[in-house]
N, C-alpha and C positions, 0 to 999 in steps of 0.2 A: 778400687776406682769408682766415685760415683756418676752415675749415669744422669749427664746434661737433660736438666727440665725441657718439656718442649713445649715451646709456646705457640697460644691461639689466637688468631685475629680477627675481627669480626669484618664483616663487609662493611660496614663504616670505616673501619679504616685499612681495608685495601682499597676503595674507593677514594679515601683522601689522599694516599698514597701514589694510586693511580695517578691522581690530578694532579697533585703537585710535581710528577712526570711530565706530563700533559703542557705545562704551567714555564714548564723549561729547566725545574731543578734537577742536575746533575747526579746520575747514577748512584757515582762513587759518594755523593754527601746522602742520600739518600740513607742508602746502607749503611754509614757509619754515624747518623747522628738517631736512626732509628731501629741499630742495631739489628737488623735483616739480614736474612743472607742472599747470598746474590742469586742462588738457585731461585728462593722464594717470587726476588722481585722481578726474575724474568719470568717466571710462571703466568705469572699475575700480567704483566703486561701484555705476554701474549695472549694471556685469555682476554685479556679489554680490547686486543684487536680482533680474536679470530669469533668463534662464534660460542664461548664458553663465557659462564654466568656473569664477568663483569665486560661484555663488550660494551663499550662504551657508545656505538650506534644503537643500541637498543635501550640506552636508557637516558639520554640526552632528552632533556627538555627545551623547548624551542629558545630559551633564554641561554642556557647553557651552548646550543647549539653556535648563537650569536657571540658567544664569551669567547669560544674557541677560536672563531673566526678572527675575534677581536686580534688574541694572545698572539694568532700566528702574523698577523700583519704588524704587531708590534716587534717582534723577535727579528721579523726580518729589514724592520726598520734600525733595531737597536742593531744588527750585524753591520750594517751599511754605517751608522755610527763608529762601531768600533773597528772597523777596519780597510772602507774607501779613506778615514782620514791619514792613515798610515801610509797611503799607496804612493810614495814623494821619499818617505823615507829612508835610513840608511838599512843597510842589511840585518844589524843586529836590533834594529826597534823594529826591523819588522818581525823578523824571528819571536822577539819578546810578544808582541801582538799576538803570533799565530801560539803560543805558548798559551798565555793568559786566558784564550778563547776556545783553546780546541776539545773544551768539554761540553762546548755549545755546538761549533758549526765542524763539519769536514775539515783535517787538514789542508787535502787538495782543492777544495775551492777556496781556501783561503790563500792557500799559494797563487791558485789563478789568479784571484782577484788582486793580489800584491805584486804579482809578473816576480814572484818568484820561487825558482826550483824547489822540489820536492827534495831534492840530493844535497843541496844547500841549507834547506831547514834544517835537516837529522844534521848535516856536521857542525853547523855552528852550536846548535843547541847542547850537542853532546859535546862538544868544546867550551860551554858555557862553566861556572864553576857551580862545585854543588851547592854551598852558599847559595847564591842568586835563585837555584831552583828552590832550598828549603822555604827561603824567605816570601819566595812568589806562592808558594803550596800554603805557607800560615796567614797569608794574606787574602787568597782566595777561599780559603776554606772557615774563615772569619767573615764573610760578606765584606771584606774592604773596608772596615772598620778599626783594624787594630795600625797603631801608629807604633814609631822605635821602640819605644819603652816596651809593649805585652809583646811584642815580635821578639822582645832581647830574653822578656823571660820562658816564652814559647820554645825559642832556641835554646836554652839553657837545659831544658826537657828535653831535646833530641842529643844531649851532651854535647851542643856547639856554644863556646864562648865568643860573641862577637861583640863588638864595642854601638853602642849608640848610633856613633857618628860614622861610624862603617856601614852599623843599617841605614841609616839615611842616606848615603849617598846613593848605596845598592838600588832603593826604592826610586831616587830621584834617575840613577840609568835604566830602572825600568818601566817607568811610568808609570808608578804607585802612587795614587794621591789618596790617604784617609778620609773615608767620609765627611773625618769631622773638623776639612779644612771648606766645608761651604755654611756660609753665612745663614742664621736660623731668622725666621721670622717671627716676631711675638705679637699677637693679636691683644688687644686692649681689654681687660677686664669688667666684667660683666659687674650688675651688683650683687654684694654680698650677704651671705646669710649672720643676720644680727643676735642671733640667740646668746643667750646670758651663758651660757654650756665654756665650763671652765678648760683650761688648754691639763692636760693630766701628761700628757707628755712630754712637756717642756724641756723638747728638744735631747733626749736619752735615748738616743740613737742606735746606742748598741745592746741589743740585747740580749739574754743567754738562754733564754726558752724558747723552743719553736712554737707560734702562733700569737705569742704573748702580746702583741705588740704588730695590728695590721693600716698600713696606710693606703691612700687611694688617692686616685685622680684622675682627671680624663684630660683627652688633647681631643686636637682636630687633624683631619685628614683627606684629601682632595678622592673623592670620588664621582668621577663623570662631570668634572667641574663643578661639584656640589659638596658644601662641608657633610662630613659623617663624622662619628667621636669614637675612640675608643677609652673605658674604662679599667684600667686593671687595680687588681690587690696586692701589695709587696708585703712578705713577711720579714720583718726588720733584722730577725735573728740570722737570715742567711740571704737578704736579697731575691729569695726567688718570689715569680711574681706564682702565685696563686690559683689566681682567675682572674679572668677578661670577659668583656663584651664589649660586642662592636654593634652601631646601629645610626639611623638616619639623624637622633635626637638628643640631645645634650640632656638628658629628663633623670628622672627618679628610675622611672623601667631599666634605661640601662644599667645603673648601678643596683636594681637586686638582681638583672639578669646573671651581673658579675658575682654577686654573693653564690647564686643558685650554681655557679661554675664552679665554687671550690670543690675540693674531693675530702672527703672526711665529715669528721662531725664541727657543726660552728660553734661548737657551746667549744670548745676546744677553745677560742680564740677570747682575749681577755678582753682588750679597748682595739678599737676602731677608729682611728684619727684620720682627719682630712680636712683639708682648708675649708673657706665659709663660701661655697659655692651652693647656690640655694637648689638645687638635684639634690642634695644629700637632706635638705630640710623637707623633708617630705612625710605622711602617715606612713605610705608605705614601708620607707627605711627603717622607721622608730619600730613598728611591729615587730620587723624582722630582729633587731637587737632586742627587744625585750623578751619576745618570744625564746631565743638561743641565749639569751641573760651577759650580752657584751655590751661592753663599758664606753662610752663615749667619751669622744676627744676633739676640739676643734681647733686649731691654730687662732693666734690672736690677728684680729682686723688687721689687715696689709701686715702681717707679717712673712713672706713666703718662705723663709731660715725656718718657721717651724714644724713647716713640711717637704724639708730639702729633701729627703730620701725621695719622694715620690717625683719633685720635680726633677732631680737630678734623672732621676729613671725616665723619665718621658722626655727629657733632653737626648738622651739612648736613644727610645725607642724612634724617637722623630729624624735622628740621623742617622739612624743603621738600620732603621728600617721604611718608615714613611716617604721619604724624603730618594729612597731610591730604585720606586716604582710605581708608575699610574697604573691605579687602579680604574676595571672598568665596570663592576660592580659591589655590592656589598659582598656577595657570596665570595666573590677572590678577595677581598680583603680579610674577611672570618679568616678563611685558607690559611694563605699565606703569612700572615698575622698568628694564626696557630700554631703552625711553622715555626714563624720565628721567638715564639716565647718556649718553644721545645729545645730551640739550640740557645736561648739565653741563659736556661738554666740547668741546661744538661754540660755543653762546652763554654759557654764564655767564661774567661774569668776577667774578677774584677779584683780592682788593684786595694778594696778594703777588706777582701775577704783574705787576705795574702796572696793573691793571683789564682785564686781555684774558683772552680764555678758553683755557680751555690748547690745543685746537688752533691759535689765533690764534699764541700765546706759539712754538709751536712751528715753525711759519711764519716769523716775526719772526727767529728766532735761526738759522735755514738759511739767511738770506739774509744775515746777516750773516757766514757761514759762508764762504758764497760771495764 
């Protein structure tokens, strides 16, 4: 029998860990999308309370101090949201409510605040079917993003065969509404970058080498009623994104900060595609590719089909993640943002990769290697 590796983590990230605690992310996801064991991360959090190396009173900066303040008045703003509006309702949507929430707030204050029994919650709930609970469990533990379809093949993994149209109604008696039933905003396009630099990509979408082929883009994102951008890199062969940066300015900076995020070597990586957004026309970018010897690629003027992978991904990221939390400064958007490109490409799946998520995808396809 061989003897489990055991793994090290640095104070950077029991500190991010911490925070994303702190932040209001849920125990149980914690541990299972960063693969912790539960001993570890109560250790840890006690030490951030009591008086061991990461209390987190000893090492709060006055800005940080102010963030936490923030987080806690928003948490209990967003409790008051999710559940004074139910306080009218029937028995089992309240049930459903204290279900959906009870990894955030107390059962029993959420009972008080519904004026309903504690004896009442357990029997309905445990009288509920277990359907309803698997479907509420793949729903919450996808950030409320996945719709009938990734829920029917999710289910299909627990060896439950359910119909579409049976998820849908499930979701509509529980109050399941997918992220990506709110309306997106598109900001007007800046001017573009006019270089003679030929499209080498033309639109070859899939492909079978990892790095071969990296695309980029950046969005916008409301912080403190102020736009910030983030940047990331999608590797074409498996979807996963790369590297990111986040920052106050749509510039050049932030896309080498993104280059400077990958892990590995860049000379690994062939052409470098991305639409004519003039950040990318920069010395500094061109250094960077000639320096690591990658190949450039630019989409043709107004065309955006020939950078759908990236815009399709930042259509993603803007509704399963931007889009369903104010931010109140840069430092929690890095965060949480880091966060959620660790569970894009560790668990989500996506429906080109055959429903696996692209570390899965990339797994799959070294062993077929081998």
């Amino acid at each position: 029998m061989t003897k489990r590796e055991r793994r090290t983590f640095t104070s950077e990230f029991k500190q991010q860990i911490i925070q994303l605690y702190l932040n209001g992310k849920n125990r149980k996801a914690l541990i299972e999308e960063y693969e912790l064991t539960p001993s570890s991360l109560d250790r840890w959090i006690q030490q951030s309370e009591n008086t061991g190396s990461f209390k987190e009173k000893d090492n709060r900066s006055p800005e940080e101090q102010e963030l936490i303040k923030l987080l806690k008045e928003q948490k209990k703003s967003q409790m008051e949201n999710d559940i004074f509006k139910a306080s009218r309702a029937d028995t089992r949507t309240k049930v459903n409510v204290i279900k959906r929430n009870k990894d955030k707030y107390s059962v029993s204050a959420m009972c008080g605040v519904l004026e309903l029994s504690r004896s009442t919650y357990y029997y309905e709930a445990k009288e509920q079917t277990s359907e309803d609970d698997v479907i509420l469990d793949i729903f919450d533990k996808n950030r409320k993003a996945y719709g009938t379809r990734k829920i029917k093949v999710e289910l299909k993994k627990r060896g439950l065969t359910v119909s579409r149209r049976r998820i849908g109604r499930i979701m509509k008696e529980q109050g399941l509404v997918s992220s990506y039933t709110v309306a997106q905003y598109k900001p007007q396009k800046t001017s573009c970058n006019e270089s003679d630099q030929a499209n080498e990509l033309n639109q070859e979408f899939l492909q079978e080498k990892e790095k071969k082929v990296v695309v980029s883009d950046l969005t916008y994102v409301k912080v403190k009623n102020k736009w910030h951008y983030i940047c990331v890199f999608v590797d074409l062969f498996n979807r996963e994104i790369i590297g990111f940066s986040t920052g106050p300015n749509k510039d050049a900076k932030l896309v080498a900060r993104a280059f400077a995020s990958i892990k590995g070597n860049l000379r690994d990586i062939q052409f470098f595609h991305t639409d004519r957004g003039n950040e990318c026309k920069n010395k500094l970018i061109e250094e960077t590719l000639t320096i690591f010897e990658i190949g450039r690629s630019l989409s043709m003027k107004g065309c955006p089909y020939d950078n759908a992978v990236a815009e399709a991904t930042f259509k993603i990221i803007k509704t399963e993640f931007a889009n369903q939390t104010t931010f109140a400064s840069l430092a929690q958007l890095t965060l949480e943002f880091g966060d959620y490109v660790n569970w894009f490409n560790k668990l989500r799946i996506h429906g080109t990769l055959g429903y696996v998520s692209p570390l899965e995808f990339k797994k799959l396809s070294l062993k077929k290697v081998v």
